[in-house]
TISEVO-988370 format. One record per residue (C-alpha): x, y, z; residue number from 1. Coordinates in pm, 1 decimal. Each point is the difference from the previous one (the first is absolute). Layout:
<sites>
east; north; up; num
X; Y; Z; NUM;
...
</sites>
This chain:
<sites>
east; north; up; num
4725.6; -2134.8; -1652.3; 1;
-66.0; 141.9; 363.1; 2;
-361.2; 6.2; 146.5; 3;
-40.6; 333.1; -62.4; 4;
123.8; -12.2; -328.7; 5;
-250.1; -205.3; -134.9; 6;
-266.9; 175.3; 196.9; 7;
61.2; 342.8; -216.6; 8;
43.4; -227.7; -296.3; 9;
-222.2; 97.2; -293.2; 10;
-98.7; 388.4; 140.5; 11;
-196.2; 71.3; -317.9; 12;
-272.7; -241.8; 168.6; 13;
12.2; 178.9; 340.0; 14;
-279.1; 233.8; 79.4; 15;
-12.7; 202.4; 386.4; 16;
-359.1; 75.8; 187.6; 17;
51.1; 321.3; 118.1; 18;
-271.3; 49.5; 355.6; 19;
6.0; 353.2; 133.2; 20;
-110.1; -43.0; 301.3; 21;
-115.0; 285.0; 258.2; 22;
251.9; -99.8; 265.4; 23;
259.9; -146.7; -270.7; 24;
152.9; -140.9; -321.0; 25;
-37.2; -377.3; -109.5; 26;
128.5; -138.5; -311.3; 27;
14.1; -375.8; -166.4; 28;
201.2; -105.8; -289.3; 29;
-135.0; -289.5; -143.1; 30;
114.5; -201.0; -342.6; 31;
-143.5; -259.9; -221.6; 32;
139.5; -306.8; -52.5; 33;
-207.2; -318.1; -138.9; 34;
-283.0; 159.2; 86.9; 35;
45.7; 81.7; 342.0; 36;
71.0; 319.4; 181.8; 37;
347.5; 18.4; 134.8; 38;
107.8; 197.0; 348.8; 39;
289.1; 211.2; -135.6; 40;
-26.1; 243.7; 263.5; 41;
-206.4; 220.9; 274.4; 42;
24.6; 307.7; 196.4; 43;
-137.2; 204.7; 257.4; 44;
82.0; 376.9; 134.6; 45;
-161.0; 198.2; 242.4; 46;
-121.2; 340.5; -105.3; 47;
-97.9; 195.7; 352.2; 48;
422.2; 48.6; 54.6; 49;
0.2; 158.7; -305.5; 50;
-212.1; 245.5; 153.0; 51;
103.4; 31.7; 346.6; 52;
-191.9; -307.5; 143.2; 53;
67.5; -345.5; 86.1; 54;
-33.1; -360.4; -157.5; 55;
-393.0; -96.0; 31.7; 56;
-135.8; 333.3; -13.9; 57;
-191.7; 126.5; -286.5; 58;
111.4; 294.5; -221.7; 59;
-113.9; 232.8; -235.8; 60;
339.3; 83.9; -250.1; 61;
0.8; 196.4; -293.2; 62;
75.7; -141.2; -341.9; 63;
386.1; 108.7; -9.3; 64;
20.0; -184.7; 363.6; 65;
-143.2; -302.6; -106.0; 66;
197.4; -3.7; -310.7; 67;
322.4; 28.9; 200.1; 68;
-153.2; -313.7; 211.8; 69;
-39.8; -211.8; -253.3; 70;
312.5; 75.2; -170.6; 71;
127.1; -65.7; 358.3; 72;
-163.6; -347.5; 0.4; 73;
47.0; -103.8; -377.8; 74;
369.1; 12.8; 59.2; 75;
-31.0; -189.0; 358.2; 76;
-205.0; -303.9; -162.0; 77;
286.2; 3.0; -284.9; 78;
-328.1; 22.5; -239.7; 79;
96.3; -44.0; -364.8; 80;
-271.9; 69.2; -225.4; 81;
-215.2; 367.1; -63.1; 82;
-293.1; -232.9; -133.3; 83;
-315.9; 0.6; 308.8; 84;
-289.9; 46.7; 118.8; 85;
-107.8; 288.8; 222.7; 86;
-279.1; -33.1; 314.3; 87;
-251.7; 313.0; -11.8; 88;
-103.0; 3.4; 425.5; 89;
-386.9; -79.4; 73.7; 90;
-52.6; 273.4; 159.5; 91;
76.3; 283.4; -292.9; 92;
-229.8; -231.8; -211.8; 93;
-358.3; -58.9; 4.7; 94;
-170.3; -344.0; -23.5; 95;
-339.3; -18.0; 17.4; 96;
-296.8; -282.5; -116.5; 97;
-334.6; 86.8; -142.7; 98;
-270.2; -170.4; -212.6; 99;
-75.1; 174.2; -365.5; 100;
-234.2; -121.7; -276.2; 101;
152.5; -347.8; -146.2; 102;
54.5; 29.1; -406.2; 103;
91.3; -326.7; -193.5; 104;
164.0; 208.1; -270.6; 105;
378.3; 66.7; 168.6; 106;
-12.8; 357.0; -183.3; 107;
-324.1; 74.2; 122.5; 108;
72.4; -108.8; 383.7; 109;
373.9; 162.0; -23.8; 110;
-213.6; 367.5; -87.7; 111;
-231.3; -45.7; 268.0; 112;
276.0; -75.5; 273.0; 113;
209.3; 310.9; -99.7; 114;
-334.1; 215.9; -5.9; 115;
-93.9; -123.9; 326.1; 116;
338.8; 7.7; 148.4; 117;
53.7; 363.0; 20.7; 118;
-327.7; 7.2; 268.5; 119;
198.1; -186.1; 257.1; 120;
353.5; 194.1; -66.3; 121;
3.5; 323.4; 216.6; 122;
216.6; 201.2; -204.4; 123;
-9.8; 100.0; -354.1; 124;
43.5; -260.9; -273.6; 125;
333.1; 171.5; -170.9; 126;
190.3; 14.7; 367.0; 127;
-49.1; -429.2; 39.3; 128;
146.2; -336.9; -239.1; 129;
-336.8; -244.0; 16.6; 130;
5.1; -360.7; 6.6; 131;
-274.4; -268.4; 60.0; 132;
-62.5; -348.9; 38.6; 133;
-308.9; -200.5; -23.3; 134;
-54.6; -232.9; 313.3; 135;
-83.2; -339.6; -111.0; 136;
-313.1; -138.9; 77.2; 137;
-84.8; -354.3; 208.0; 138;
-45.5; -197.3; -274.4; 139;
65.4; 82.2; -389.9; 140;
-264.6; 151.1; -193.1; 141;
-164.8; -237.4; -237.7; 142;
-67.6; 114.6; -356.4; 143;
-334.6; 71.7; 100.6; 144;
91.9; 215.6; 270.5; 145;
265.6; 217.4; -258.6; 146;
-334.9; 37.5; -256.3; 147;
-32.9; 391.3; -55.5; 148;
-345.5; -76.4; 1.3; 149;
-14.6; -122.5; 379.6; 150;
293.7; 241.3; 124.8; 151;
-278.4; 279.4; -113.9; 152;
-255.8; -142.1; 208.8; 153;
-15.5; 57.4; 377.1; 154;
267.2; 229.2; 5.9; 155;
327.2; -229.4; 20.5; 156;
310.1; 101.0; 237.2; 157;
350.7; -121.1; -26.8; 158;
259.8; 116.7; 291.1; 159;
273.9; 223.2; -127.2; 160;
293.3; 92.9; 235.9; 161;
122.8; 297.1; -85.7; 162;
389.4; 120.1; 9.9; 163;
103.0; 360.0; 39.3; 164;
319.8; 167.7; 19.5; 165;
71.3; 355.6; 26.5; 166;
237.4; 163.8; -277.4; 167;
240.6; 195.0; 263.1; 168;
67.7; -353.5; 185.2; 169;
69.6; -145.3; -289.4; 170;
241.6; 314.9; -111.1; 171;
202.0; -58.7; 326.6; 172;
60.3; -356.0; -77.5; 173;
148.6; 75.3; -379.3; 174;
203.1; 233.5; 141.3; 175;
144.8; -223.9; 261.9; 176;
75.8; -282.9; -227.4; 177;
86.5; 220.1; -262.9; 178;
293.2; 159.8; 283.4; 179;
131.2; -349.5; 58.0; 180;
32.5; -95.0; -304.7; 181;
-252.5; -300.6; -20.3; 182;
-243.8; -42.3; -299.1; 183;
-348.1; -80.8; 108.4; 184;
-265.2; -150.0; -202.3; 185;
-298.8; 45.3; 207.4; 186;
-109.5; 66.0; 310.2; 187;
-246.6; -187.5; 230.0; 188;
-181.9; 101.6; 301.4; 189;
141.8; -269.1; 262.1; 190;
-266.2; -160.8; 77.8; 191;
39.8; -202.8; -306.5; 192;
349.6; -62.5; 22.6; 193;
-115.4; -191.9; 337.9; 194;
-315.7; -200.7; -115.7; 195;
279.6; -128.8; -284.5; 196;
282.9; -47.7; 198.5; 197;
-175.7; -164.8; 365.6; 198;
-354.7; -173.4; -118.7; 199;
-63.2; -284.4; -259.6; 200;
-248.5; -52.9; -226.4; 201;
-325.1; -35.2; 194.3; 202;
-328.6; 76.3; -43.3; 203;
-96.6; 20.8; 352.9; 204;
-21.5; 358.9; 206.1; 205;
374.4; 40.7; 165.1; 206;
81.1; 324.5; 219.3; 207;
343.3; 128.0; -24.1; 208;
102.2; 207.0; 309.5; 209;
286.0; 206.8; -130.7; 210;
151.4; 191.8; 350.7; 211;
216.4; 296.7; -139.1; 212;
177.6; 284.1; 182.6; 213;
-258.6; 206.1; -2.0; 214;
-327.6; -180.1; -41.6; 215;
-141.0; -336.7; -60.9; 216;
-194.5; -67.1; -323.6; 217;
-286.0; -304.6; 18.6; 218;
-50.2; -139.3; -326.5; 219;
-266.0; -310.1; -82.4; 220;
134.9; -148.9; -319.6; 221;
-267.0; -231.0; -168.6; 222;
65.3; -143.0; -376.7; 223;
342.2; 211.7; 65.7; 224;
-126.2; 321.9; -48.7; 225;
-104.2; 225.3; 306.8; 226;
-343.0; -49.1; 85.0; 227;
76.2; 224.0; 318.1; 228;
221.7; 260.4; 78.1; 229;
24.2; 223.7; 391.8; 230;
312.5; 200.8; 160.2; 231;
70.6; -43.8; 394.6; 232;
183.6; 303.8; 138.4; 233;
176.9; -180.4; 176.0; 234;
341.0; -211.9; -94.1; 235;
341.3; -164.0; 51.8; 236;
128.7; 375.6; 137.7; 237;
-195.9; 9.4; 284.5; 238;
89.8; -403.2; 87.1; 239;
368.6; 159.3; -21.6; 240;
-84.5; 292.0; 240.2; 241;
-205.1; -201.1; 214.5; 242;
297.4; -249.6; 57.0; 243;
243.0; 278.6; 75.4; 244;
-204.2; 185.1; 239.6; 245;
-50.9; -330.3; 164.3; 246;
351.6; -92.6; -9.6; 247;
137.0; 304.9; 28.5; 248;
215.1; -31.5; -275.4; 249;
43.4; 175.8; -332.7; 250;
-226.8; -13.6; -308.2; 251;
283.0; -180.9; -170.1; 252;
59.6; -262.9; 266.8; 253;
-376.3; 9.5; 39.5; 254;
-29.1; -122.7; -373.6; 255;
227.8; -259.9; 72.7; 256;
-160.5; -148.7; 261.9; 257;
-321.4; 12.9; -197.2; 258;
129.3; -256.3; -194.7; 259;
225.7; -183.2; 225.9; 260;
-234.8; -37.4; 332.0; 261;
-345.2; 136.1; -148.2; 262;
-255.2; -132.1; 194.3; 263;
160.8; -302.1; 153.9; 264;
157.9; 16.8; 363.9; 265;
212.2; 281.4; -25.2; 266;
41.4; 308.8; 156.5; 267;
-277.5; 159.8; -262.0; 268;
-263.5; -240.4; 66.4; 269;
-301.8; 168.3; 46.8; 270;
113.4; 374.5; -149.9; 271;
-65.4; -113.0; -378.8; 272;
-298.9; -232.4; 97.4; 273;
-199.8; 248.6; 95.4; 274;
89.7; 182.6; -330.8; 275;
-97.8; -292.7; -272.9; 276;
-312.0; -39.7; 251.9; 277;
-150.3; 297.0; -155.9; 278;
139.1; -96.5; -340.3; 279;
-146.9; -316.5; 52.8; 280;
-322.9; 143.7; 114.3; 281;
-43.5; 221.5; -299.9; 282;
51.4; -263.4; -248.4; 283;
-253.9; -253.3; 169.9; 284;
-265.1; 236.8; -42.6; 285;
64.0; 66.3; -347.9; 286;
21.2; -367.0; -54.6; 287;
-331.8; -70.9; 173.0; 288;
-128.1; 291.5; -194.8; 289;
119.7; -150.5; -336.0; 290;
-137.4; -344.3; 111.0; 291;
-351.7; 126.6; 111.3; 292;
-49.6; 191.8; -337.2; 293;
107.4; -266.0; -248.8; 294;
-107.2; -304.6; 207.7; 295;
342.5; -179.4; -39.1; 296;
266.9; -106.5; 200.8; 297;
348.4; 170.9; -22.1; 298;
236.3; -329.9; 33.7; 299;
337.1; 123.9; 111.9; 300;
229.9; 280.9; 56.1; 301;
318.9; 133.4; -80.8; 302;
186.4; 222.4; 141.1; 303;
263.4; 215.4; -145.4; 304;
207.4; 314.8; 9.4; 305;
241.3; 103.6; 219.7; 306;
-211.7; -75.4; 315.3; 307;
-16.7; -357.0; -93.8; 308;
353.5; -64.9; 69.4; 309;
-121.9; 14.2; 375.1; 310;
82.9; -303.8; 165.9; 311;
-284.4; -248.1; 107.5; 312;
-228.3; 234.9; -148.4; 313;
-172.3; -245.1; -178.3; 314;
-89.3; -207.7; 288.4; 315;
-157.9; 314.1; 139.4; 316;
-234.6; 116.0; -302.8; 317;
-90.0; -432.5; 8.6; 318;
-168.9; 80.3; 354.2; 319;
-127.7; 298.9; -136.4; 320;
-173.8; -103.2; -293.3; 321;
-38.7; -339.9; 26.8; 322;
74.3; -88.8; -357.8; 323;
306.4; -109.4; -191.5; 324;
231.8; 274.0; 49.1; 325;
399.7; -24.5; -162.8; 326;
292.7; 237.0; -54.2; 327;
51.8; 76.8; -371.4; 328;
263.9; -145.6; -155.2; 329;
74.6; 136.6; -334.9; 330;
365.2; -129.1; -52.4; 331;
-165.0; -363.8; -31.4; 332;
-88.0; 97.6; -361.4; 333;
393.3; 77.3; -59.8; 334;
274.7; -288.1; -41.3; 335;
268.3; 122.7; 257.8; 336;
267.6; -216.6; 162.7; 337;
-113.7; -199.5; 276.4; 338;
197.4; 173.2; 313.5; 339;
-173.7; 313.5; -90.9; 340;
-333.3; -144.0; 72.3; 341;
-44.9; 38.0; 360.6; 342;
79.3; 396.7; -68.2; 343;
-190.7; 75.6; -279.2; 344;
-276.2; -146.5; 186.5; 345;
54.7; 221.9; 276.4; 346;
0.0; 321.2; -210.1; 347;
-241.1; -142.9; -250.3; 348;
-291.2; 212.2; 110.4; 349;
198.9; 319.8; -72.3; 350;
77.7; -68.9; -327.4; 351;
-337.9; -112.9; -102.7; 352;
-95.6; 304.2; -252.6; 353;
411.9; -13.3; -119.4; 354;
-27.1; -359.2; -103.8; 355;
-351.0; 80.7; -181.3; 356;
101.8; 242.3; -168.8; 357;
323.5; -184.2; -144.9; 358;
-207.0; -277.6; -92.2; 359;
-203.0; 191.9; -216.3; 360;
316.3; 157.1; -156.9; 361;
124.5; -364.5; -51.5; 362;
-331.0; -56.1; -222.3; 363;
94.0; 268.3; -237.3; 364;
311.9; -140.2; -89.6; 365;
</sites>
């Protein structure tokens, strides 16, 4: 049996993360075997030439243009399986955290958070799917703590992040997978595909810097849920633009050297620098913001998204922030064969909400 006959052994186990990205398509085939999630196989396409533009640039497509895309990249990647997982983008979703009245009776508390919800959702209640999740405290409650009697006393909070997704987003995506022929089981706003697929299980405030085409999103992550959520304007794009006005090259070549020369001693150096500088900038303050407010320390950073692939970018955001700062890596959670390593390390921040969401598929099964 050749290589790649035993890597599409056993499809019925295979399940695809489908990321639809703002500048383009990523998809991850992952199966199960013994336990472990198996690299079957991954994909990337770039959406702006479907539209006119070039590789790097973000895109707005309709739903018939991104179907054709991913039909496109499903039958590049030689994907065999319709079971996945579908990313919902952060910014046509709406995450925000608040403190309500703390309940000990789940029924009770579950009422009050949908009551309360709708006050912090800025469009009516029938036009949104809600979610929430309660932040974990500190330290666990004791039995004391969880006595109705005390929780009425002194007016007890609890944290509650809440999730919202509006219905016509959600429409465009079933009609895209729907097109292509893929059957998905849910869908999951990306941030979560990352925090699964890049960061382990720690209780300690993390910040995930997650540079996409068209903006950056700053996440702190603290018991793995999002204790902290802000959007930069500014993102990978205009590192691409600022390399090939510098260069004087083409966005495509420019997104090329993005990854190839980045911010090391290459033609480029200087163009993209000053770029992540205001990135950079942005997310210190909201990190010193975070840290003044809840008296705690964020301990390291991760960055992700197609911006991350930037080389020596992490040495840079080290000098910036003077914490622990790493590239994500979410193919280290997959079993792959060892030359692939060095490559799937490379692209690994890319395929951070792809991998995510095909481990998550994996647990149905």
């Amino acid at each position: 049996m050749s290589f790649l006959d035993s890597l599409f052994a056993k499809k019925e186990k295979s399940v695809l993360g489908v990321d639809i990205g703002s500048s383009s398509l990523k998809v991850v085939q992952l199966r199960k075997e013994h336990g472990q999630a198996v690299l079957e196989t991954y994909g990337e396409l770039a959406l702006a030439p479907y539209s006119g533009g070039e590789a790097g640039q973000a895109t707005s497509l309709s739903a018939e243009q991104i179907t054709e895309s991913l039909k496109d990249l499903l039958r590049e990647a030689k994907v065999t399986t319709t079971s996945c997982g579908v990313s919902i983008p952060f910014s046509r979703s709406l995450l925000t955290l608040v403190s309500l009245p703390y309940r000990s009776d789940p029924k009770e508390q579950k009422t009050i958070i949908e009551l309360e919800a709708r006050k912090y959702i800025p469009v009516a209640a029938s036009e949104v799917q809600l979610d929430w999740f309660i932040v974990p405290t500190e330290e666990p409650k004791s039995p004391q703590k969880e006595s109705p009697s005390i929780a009425g006393q002194g007016g007890k909070k609890v944290d509650v992040l809440l999730v919202a997704v509006h219905n016509d987003e959600l429409s465009l995506l079933q009609s895209v997978v729907t097109g292509s022929g893929l059957s998905a089981s849910f869908y999951e706003i990306e941030i979560f595909s990352t925090i699964r697929a890049v960061i382990e299980n720690s209780v300690k405030p993390i910040m995930v810097l997650d540079i996409g085409a068209s903006s950056t999103k700053t996440y702190v992550i603290e018991h793995g849920v999002v204790a902290l959520s802000h959007a930069i304007s500014t993102g990978s794009q205009d590192i691409t633009r600022a390399i090939s006005i510098s260069g004087n090259v083409s966005i495509a070549q420019a997104e090329v050297l993005k990854k190839k020369e980045g911010l090391g001693d290459g033609g480029a150096l200087g163009s993209p620098e000053l770029v992540f500088s205001r990135i950079f900038s942005e997310a210190r303050r909201v990190l010193i913001q975070y840290e003044t407010m809840h008296k705690k320390s964020i301990t390291s950073i991760i960055l992700t998204g197609g911006g991350g692939v930037t080389k020596d970018l992490s040495a840079y955001a080290k000098s910036i922030f003077s914490i622990d700062v790493r590239v994500a890596d979410p193919f280290a959670k997959t079993e792959a064969p060892a030359f692939m390593r060095s490559v799937l390390e490379g692209i690994g921040p890319e395929f951070s909400v792809a991998v995510g969401l095909a481990m998550r598929k994996l647990d149905e099964i």
